[in-house]
N, C-alpha and C positions, 0 to 999 in steps of 0.2 A: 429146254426150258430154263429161264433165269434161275439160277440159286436162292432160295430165300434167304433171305437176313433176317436176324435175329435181335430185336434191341430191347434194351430194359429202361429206358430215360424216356424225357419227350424234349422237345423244341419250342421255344418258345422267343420271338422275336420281335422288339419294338419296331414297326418299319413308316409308321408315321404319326407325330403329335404335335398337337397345336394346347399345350399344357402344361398349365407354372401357376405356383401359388397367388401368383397375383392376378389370374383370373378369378380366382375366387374372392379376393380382396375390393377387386372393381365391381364386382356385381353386387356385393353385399352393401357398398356403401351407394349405391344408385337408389338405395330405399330414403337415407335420408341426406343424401349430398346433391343429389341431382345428378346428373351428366358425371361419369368419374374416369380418370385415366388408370394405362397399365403402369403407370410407375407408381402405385400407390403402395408397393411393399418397397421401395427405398424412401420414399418420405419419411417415415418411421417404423422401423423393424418391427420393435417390441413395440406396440402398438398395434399392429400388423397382425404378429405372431398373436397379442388375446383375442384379436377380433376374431380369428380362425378358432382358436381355441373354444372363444363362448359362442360358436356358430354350432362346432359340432358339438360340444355337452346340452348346448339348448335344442340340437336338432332342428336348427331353420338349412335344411336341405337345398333347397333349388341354389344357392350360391355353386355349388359343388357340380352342377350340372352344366357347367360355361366352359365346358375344355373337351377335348378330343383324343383318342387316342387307339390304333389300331393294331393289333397286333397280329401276325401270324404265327399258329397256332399247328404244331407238328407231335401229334399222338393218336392211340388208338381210337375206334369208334368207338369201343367202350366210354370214353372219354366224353365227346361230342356228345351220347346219347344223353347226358347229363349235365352237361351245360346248356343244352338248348332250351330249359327248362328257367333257364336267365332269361327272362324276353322285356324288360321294361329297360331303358335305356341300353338293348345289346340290337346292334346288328351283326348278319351273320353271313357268308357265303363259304360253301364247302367244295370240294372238289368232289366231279359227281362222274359214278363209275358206270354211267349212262352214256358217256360222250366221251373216254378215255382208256386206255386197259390200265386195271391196278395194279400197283408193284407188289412184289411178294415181299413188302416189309411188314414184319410182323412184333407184339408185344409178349414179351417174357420176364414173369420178376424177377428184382435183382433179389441175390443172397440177403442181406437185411430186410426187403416186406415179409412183414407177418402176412400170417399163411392161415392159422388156424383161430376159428371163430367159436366165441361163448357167449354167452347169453340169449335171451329172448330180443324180440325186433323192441327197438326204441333203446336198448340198452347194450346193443353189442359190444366185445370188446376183442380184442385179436393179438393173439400172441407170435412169438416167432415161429414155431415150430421148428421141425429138427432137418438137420442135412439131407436128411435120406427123403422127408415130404419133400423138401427145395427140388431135389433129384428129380423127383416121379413126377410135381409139377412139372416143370421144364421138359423134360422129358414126352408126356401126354401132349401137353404143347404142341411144343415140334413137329409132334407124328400127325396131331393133327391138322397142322397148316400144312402141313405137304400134303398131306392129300388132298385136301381141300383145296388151293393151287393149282393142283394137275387136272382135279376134275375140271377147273375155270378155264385151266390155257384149254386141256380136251373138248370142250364145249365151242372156246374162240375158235379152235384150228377146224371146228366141224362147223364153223360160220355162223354159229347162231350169237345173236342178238349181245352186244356187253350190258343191258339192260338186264338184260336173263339171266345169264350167264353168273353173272356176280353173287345171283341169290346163295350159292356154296358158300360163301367168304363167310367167316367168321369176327367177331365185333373185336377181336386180338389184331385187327387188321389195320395195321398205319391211315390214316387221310390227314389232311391239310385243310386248314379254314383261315378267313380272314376272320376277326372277330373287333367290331367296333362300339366302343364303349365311352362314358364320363365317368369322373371320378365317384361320382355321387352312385354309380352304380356299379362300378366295380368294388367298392368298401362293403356293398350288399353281399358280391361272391364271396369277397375275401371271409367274412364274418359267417358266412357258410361252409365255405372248402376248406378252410386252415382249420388248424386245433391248437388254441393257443391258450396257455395257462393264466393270462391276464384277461381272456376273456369274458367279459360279463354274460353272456348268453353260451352254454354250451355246447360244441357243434362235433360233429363224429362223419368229417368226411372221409369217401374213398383216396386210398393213397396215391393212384394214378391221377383224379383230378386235382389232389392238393398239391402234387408236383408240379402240374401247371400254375395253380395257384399262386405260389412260391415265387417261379421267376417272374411273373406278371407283378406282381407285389414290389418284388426286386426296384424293377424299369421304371415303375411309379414312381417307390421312393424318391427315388433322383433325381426323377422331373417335379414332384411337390412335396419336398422332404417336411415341410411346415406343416401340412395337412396330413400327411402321413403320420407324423409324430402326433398330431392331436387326435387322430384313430387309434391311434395306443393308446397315448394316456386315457380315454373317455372309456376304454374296454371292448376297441374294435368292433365299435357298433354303428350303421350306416346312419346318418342324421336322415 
């Protein structure tokens, strides 16, 4: 039987975008210019930059929804079970352990996630906890993906069904998605899955999906730094 692996991160990779601020700039001035081109953020920048700016503090949305961009998407199912929960501009396709045998890569936190949880539901909060819980997580983990693994390979090697077979796995269990989104709908995750201090809405996601979050956030920036920056300032709130 394969080895398991053991990883604490996830993957996250831009692998195609059709997405720049100046999609956003052509669309919005289509309402009173008529017909408009992509060169409308070098005609004038600053210009450019408030028209973005008073699109997203006014919240006129649909401009933000004219770009593309897809990412593949490398974490636990824990993960997926909660993003799939994104469905207004997200499409999705997963890798399915119906048509494939799944590899024994598995999710364990790293020494930094907190561990240990206070409060009632709507108010949690989560501390680090001490070496020795890190330990006995990790630990409990472990023992339990391997078993859980041998029952999977024991079931394949006894021919039955990888539809079936799969049911053992546990949601600590790696898969792969494409995940296809616009701007205008990913600043919705964003404003969910991160925790950010300039935030106007406050939000308390799981740390596994904010780590995707994160580098999705990342690849954005870069391809619409202008629109990205006016998601900050306005209190990373989706127009």
């Amino acid at each position: 039987m394969t080895e398991p692996v053991f990883r604490f991160d996830v993957t996250v990779t831009l692998v195609r975008s059709a997405a720049g601020d100046a999609d956003v700039l052509f669309a919005a001035r289509v309402s009173t210019a008529g017909e408009a081109s992509l060169d409308e953020l070098a005609k004038d920048p600053e210009k450019s930059r408030g028209l973005i700016n008073y699109l997203m503090r006014d919240r006129h949305g649909t401009p933000f929804e004219h770009n593309s961009m897809t990412f593949l998407v490398q974490a636990p199912i824990l993960v997926f079970r909660e993003f799939h929960r994104h469905r207004s501009g997200w499409s999705y396709n997963e890798e399915s352990g119906r048509y494939r045998e799944l590899q024994p890569v598995f999710y364990t936190p790293a020494a930094d996630r907190h561990l240990v949880q206070h409060g009632r539901p709507g108010k949690y909060e989560f501390s680090a906890g001490t070496p020795e819980q890190h330990e006995t997580t990790v630990s409990a983990m472990e023992s339990a993906y391997r078993a859980s693994y041998a029952a999977y390979r024991e079931m394949l090697d006894a021919g039955i069904a990888r539809e079936v077979a799969r049911s053992v796995l546990p949601v600590g269990l790696f898969s792969s998605m494409y995940a296809t989104c616009n701007a205008r709908s990913l600043m919705h995750f964003l404003s969910l899955r991160t925790k950010r201090e300039n935030a106007k809405v406050p939000s308390f996601p799981q740390r596994e999906i904010e780590m995707v979050a994160e580098q999705m956030e990342a690849q954005w920036a870069a391809l619409m730094p202008l629109t990205h920056a006016a998601f900050e300032t306005h209190g990373r709130v989706a127009p």
